[in-house]
DOGUMI-728731 format. One record per residue (C-alpha): residue number from 1; residue in three letters; x, y, z. Coordinates in Angstrom, 1 decimal, decimal comma. Layout:
<atom NUM "ALA" <X Y Z>>;
...
***
This chain:
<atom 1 "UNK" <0,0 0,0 0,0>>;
<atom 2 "UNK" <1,6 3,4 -1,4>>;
<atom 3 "UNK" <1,2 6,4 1,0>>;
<atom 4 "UNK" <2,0 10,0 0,7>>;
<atom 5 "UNK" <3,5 12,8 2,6>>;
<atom 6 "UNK" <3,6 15,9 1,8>>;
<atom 7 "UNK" <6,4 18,4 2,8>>;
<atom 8 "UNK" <4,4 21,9 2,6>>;
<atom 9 "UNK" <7,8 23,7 4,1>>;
<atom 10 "UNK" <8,8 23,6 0,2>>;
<atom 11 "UNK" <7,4 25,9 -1,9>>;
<atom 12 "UNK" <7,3 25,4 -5,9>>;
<atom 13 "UNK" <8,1 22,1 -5,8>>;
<atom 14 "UNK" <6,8 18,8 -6,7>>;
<atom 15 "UNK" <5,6 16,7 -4,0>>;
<atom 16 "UNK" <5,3 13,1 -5,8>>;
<atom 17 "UNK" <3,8 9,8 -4,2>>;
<atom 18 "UNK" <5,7 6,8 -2,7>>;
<atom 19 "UNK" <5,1 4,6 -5,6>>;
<atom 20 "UNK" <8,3 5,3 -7,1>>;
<atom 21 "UNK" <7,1 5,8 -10,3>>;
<atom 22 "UNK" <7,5 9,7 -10,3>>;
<atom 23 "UNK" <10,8 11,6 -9,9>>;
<atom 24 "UNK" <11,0 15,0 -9,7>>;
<atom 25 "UNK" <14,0 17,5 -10,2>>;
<atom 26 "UNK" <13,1 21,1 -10,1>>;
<atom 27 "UNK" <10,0 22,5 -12,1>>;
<atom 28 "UNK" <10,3 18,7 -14,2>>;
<atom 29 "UNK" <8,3 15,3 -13,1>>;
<atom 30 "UNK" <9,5 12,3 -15,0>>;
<atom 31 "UNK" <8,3 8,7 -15,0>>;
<atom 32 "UNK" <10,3 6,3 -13,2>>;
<atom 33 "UNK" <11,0 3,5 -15,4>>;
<atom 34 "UNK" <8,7 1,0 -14,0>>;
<atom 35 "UNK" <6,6 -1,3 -16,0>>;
<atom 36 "UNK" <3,5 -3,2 -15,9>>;
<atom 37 "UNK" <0,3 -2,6 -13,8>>;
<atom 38 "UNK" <1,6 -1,1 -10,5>>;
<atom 39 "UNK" <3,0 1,7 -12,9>>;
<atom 40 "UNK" <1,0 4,9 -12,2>>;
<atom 41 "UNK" <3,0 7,4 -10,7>>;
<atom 42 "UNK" <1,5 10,9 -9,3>>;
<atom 43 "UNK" <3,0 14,4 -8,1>>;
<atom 44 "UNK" <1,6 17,7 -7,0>>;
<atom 45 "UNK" <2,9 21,2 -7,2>>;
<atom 46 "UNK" <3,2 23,0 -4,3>>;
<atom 47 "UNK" <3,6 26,8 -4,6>>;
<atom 48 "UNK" <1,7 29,6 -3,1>>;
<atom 49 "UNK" <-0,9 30,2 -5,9>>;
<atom 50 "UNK" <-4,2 28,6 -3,9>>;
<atom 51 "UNK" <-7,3 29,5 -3,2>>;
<atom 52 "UNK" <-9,3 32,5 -4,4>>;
<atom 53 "UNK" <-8,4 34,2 -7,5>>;
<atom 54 "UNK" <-6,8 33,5 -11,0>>;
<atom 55 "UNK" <-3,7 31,0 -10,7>>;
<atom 56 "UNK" <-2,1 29,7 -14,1>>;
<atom 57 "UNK" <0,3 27,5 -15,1>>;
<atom 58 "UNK" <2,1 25,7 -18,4>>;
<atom 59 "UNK" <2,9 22,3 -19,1>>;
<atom 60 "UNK" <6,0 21,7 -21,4>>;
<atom 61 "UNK" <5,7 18,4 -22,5>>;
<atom 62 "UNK" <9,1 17,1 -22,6>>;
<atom 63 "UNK" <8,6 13,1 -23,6>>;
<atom 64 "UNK" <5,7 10,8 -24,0>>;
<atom 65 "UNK" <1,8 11,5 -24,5>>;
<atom 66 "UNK" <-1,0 10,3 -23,3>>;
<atom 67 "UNK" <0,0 11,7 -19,3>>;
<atom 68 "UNK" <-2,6 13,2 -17,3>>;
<atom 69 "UNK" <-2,5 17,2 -16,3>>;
<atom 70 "UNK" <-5,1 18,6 -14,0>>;
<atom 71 "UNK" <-5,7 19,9 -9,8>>;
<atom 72 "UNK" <-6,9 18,4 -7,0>>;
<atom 73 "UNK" <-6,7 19,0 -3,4>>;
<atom 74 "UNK" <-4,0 17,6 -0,7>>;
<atom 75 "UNK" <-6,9 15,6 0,7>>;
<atom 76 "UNK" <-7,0 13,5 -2,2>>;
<atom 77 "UNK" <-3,4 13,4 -3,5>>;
<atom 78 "UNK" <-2,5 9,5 -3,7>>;
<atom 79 "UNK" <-0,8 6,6 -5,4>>;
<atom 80 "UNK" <-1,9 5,4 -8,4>>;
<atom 81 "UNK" <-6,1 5,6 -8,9>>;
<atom 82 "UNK" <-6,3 7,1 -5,3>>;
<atom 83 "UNK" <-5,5 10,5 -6,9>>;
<atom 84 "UNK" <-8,9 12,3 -7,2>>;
<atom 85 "UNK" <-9,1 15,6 -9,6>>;
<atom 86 "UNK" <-10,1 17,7 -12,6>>;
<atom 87 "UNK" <-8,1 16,1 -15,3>>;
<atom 88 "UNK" <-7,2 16,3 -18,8>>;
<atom 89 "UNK" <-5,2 13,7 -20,6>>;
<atom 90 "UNK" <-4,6 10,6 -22,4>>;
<atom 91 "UNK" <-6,8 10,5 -25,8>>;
<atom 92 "UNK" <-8,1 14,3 -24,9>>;
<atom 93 "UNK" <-10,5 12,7 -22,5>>;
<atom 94 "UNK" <-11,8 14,6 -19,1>>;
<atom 95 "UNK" <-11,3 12,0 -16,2>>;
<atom 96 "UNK" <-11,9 12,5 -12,0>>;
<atom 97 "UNK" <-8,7 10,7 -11,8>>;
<atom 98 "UNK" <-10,1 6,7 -11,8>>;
<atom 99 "UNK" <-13,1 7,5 -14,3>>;
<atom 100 "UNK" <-14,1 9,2 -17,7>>;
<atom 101 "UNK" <-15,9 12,4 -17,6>>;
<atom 102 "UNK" <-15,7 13,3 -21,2>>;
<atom 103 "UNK" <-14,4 11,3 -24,4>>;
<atom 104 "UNK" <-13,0 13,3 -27,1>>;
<atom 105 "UNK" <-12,9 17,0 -25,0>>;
<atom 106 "UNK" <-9,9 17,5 -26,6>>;
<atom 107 "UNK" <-6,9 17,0 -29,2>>;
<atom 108 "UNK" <-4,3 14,7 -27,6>>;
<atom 109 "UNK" <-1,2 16,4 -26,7>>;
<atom 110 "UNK" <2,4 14,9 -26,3>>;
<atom 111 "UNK" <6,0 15,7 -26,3>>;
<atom 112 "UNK" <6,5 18,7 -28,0>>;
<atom 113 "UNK" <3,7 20,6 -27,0>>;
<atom 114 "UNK" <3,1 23,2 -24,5>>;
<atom 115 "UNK" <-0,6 22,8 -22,2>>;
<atom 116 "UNK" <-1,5 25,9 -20,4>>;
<atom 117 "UNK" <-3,8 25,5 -17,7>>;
<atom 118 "UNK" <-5,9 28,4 -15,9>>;
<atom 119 "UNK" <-8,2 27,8 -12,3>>;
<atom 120 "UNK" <-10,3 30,4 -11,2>>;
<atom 121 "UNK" <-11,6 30,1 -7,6>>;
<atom 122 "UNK" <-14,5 32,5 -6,8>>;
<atom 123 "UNK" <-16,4 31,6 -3,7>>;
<atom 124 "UNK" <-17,9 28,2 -4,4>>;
<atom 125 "UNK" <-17,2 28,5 -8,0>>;
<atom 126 "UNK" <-14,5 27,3 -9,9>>;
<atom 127 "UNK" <-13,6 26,8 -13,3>>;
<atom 128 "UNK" <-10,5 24,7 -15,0>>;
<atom 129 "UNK" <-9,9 25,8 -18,3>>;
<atom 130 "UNK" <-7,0 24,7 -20,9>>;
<atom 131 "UNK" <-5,0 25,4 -23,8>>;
<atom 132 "UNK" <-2,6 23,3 -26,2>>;
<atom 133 "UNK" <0,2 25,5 -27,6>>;
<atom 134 "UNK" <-1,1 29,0 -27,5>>;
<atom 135 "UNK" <-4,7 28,0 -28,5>>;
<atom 136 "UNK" <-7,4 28,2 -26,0>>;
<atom 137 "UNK" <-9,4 24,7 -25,8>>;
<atom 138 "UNK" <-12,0 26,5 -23,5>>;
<atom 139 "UNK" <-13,3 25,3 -20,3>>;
<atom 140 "UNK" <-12,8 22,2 -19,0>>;
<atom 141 "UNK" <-14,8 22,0 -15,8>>;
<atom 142 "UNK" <-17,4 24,2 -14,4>>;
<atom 143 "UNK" <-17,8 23,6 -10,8>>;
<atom 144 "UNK" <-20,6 25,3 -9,0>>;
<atom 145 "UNK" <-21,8 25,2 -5,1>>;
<atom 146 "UNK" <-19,0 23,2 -4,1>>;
<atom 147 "UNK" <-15,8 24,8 -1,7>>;
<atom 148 "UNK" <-13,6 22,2 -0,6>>;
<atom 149 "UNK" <-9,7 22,4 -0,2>>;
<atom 150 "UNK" <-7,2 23,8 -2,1>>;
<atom 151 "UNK" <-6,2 22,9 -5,6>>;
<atom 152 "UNK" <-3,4 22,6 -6,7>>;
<atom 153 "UNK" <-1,3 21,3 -9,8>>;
<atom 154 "UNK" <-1,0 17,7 -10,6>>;
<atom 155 "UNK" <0,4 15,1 -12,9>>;
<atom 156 "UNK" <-0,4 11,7 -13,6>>;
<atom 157 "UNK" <1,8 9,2 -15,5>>;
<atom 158 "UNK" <2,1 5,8 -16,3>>;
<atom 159 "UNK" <4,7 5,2 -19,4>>;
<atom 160 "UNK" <8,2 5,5 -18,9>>;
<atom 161 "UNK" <8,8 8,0 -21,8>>;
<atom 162 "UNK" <6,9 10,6 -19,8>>;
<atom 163 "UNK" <8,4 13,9 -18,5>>;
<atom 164 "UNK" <6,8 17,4 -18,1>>;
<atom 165 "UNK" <7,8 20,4 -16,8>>;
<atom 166 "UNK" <6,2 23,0 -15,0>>;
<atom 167 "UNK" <6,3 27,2 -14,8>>;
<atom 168 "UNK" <4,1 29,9 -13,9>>;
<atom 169 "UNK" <2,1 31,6 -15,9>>;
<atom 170 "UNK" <1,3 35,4 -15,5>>;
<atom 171 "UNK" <-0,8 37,1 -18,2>>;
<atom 172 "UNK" <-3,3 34,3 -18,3>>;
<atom 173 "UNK" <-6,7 36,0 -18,6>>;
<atom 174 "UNK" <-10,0 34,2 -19,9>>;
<atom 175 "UNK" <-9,8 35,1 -23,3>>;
<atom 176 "UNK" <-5,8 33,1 -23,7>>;
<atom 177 "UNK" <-8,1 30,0 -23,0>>;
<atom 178 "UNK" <-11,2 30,5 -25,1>>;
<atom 179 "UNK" <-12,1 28,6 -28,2>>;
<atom 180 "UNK" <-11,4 30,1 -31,8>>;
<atom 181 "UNK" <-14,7 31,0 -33,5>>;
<atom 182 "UNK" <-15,5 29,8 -37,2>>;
<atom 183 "UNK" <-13,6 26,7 -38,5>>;
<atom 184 "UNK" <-10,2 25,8 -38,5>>;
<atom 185 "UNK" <-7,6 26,7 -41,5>>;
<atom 186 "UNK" <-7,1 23,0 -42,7>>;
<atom 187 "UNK" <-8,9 19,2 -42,2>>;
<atom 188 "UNK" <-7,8 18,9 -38,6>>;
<atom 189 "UNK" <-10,3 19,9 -36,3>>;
<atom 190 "UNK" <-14,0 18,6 -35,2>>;
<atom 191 "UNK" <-16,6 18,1 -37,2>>;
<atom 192 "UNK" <-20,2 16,6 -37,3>>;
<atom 193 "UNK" <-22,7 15,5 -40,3>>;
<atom 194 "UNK" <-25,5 17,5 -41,1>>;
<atom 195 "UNK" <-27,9 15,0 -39,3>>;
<atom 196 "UNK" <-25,5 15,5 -35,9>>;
<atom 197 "UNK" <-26,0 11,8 -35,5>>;
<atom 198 "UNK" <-21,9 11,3 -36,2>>;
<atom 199 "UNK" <-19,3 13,6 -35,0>>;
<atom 200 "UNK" <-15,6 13,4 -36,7>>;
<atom 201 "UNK" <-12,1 14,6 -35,4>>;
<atom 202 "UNK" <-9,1 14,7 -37,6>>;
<atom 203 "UNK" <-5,7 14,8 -35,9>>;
<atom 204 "UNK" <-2,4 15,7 -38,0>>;
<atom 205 "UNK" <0,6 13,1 -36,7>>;
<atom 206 "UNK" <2,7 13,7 -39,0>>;
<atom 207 "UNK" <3,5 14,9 -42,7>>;
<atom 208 "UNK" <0,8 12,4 -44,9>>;
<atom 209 "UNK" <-0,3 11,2 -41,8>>;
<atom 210 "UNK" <-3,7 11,8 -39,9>>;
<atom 211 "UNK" <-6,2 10,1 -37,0>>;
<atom 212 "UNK" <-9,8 9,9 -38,0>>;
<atom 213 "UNK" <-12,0 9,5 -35,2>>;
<atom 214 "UNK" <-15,6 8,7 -35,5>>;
<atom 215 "UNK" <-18,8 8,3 -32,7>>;
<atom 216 "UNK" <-22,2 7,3 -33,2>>;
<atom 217 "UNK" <-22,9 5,2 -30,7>>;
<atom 218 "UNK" <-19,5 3,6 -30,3>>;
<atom 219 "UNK" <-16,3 5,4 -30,8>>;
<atom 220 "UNK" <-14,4 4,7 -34,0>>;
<atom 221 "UNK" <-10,6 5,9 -35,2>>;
<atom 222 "UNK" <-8,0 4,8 -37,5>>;
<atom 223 "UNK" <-5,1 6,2 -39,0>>;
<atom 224 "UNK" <-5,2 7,7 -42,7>>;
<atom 225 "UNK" <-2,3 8,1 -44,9>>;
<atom 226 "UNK" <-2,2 10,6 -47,8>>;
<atom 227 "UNK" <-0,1 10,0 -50,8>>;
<atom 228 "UNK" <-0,1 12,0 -54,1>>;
<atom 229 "UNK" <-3,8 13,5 -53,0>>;
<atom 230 "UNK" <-4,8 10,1 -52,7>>;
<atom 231 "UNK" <-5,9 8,9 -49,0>>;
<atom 232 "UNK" <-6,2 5,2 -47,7>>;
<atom 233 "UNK" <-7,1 4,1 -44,2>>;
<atom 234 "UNK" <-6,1 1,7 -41,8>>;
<atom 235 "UNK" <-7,8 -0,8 -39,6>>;
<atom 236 "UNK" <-10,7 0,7 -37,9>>;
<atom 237 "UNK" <-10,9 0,2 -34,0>>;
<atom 238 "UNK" <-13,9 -0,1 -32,4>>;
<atom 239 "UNK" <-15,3 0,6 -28,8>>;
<atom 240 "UNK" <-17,8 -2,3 -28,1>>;
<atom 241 "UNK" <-21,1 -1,1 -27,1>>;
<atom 242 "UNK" <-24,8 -2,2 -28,7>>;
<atom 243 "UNK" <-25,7 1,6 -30,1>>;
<atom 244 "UNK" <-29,2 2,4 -29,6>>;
<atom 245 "UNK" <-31,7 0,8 -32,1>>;
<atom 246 "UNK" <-32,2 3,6 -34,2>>;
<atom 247 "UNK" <-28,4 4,3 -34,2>>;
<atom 248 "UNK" <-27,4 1,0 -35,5>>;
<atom 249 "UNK" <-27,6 1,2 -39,5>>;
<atom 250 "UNK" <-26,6 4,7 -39,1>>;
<atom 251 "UNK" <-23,1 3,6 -37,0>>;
<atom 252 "UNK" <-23,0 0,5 -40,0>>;
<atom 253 "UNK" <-23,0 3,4 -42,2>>;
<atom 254 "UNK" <-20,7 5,6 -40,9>>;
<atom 255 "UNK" <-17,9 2,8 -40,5>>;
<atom 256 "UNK" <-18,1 1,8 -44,0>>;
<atom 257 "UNK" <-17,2 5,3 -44,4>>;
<atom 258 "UNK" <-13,9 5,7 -42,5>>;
<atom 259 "UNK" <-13,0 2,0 -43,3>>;
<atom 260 "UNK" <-13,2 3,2 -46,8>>;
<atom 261 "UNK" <-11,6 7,1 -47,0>>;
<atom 262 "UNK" <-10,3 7,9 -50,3>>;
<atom 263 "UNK" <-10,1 11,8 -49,9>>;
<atom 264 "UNK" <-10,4 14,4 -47,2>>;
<atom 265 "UNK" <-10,8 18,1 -48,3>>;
<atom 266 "UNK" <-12,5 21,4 -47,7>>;
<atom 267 "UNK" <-14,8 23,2 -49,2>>;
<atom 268 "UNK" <-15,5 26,6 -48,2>>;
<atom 269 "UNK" <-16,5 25,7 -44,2>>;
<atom 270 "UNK" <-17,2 22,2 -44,8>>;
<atom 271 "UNK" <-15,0 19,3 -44,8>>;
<atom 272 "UNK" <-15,9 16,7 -47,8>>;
<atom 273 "UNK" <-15,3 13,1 -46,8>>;
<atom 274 "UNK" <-15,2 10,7 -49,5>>;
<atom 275 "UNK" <-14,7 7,0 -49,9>>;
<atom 276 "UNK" <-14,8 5,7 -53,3>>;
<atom 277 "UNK" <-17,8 7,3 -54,9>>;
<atom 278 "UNK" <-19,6 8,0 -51,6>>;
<atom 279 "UNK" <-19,3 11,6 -50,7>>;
<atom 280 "UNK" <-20,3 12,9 -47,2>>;
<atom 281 "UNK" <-20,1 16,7 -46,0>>;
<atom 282 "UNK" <-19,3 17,7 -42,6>>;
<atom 283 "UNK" <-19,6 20,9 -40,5>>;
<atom 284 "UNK" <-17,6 22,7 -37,4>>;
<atom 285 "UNK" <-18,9 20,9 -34,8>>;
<atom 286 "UNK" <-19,8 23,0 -32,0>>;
<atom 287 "UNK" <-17,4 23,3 -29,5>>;
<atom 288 "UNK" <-16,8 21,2 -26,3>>;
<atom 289 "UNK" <-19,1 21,7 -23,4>>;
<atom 290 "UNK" <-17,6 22,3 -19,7>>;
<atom 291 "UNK" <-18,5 19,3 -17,1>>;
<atom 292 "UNK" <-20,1 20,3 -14,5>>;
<atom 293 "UNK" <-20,7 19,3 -10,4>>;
<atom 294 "UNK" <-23,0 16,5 -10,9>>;
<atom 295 "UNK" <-20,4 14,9 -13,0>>;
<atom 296 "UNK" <-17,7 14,3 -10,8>>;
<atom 297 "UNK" <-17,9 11,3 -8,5>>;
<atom 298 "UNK" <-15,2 12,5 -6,0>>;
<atom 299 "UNK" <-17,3 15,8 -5,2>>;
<atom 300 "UNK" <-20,6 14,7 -4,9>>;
<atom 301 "UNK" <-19,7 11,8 -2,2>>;
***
């Protein structure tokens, strides 16, 4: 059993859990190197930016993806799933720290990019908000009628390629953190079909290289290639769940679809998805909405 104990005579410093799977040095937190299912490790920032007011931070992610940035209080600081919060991490999910909020909130962010991460604390309101390299992502959480302890920083990893460093952030008002209106400049971004029965997300990984994502009822991705204009997916993977009846041909549909991508394109503010001579048009989806109080387990108990 993996206790923790916090030191608050250091200030702006990570305190990390006993696990041994987090090691800190300065403003960085890095996994420890440890494989296999005990392999969580967990640290919290201590500095003085708590309680009421505006405090803001950045995230410079130094190695790995799919880590876990967020706050929570002292009082539920632990080892591995015993760490209780407001995060955002791993596919660009929301999580209280042991179970999903929110799928798909999100892009996924990984080594290379910079999070930045605002909390605003007035009386028993408080809102989490984020950004992924200078682009506001909007508000995460919206927490109303609750005042419990302080929050502070945290950081949640489980691959040993993960390291992250923390600084302050000063000028950090609202608007840094606030979604871009109208659609994006290019295919990445989200998207839903004129019926709003499918949403679609389209993630650049590298030069030719993109992640279609896809939910109906179940959620749906693969990884498309581009080559000489010419697009071609990969295998499709599948969350499990029986979609509601009336959802069913619909998600048949749409799979055939993504299994099938020939071409990806804009046109004015639509995107154009095609596969073979099937062609489907897609709108800026609207963007992600905040989770609120009733939401998270941890606060309500």
């Amino acid at each position: 059993v993996f206790s923790v104990i916090i030191d608050k005579s250091k200030k702006m410093s990570w305190t990390v859990d006993t696990s041994g799977n987090a090691v800190a040095s300065g403003g960085e937190v890095k996994h420890g190197g440890v494989k296999g299912s005990e392999k969580k490790g967990n640290a919290m920032w201590m500095d003085e930016k708590v309680g009421e007011g505006v405090h803001c931070w950045s995230f410079d992610i130094i190695g790995g993806k799919g880590m876990w940035l967020g706050v929570c209080t002292e009082e539920h600081f632990g080892a591995g799933y015993k760490l209780k919060g407001l995060m955002y991490g791993g596919p660009g999910n929301l999580s209280d720290g042991g179970a999903l909020i929110t799928g798909q909130w999100g892009p996924k962010f990984g080594e290379g990019d910079k999070i930045g991460m605002r909390l605003e604390v007035a009386g028993d309101i408080t809102t989490l908000s984020f950004s992924k390299n200078g682009a506001g992502l909007g508000v995460a959480y919206d927490i109303r009628g609750w005042v419990g302890g302080p929050l502070r920083p945290v950081v949640s990893l489980d691959s040993p390629e993960q390291r992250v460093v923390i600084s302050s952030m000063e000028a950090c008002g609202v608007e840094t953190m606030a979604q871009a209106s109208g659609p994006p400049p290019g295919i990445a971004g989200s998207w839903q079909h004129q019926g709003e029965q499918c949403h679609l997300s389209v993630e650049e990984e590298g030069p030719g290289v993109w992640r279609v994502g896809m939910k109906v009822g179940n959620s749906m991705g693969c990884t498309v290639t581009e080559r000489d204009g010419v697009f071609s997916a990969g295998p499709v993977r599948s969350t499990k769940m029986m979609p509601p009846p009336e959802l069913q041909a619909v998600e048949t549909s749409f799979t055939q679809l993504l299994s099938g991508i020939t071409s990806l394109a804009r046109d004015g503010d639509s995107l154009v998805v095609a596969a073979g001579d099937r062609v489907e048009r897609f709108s800026v989806a609207p963007g992600s909405t905040p989770a609120t109080r009733d939401r998270v387990r941890w606060i309500n108990k």
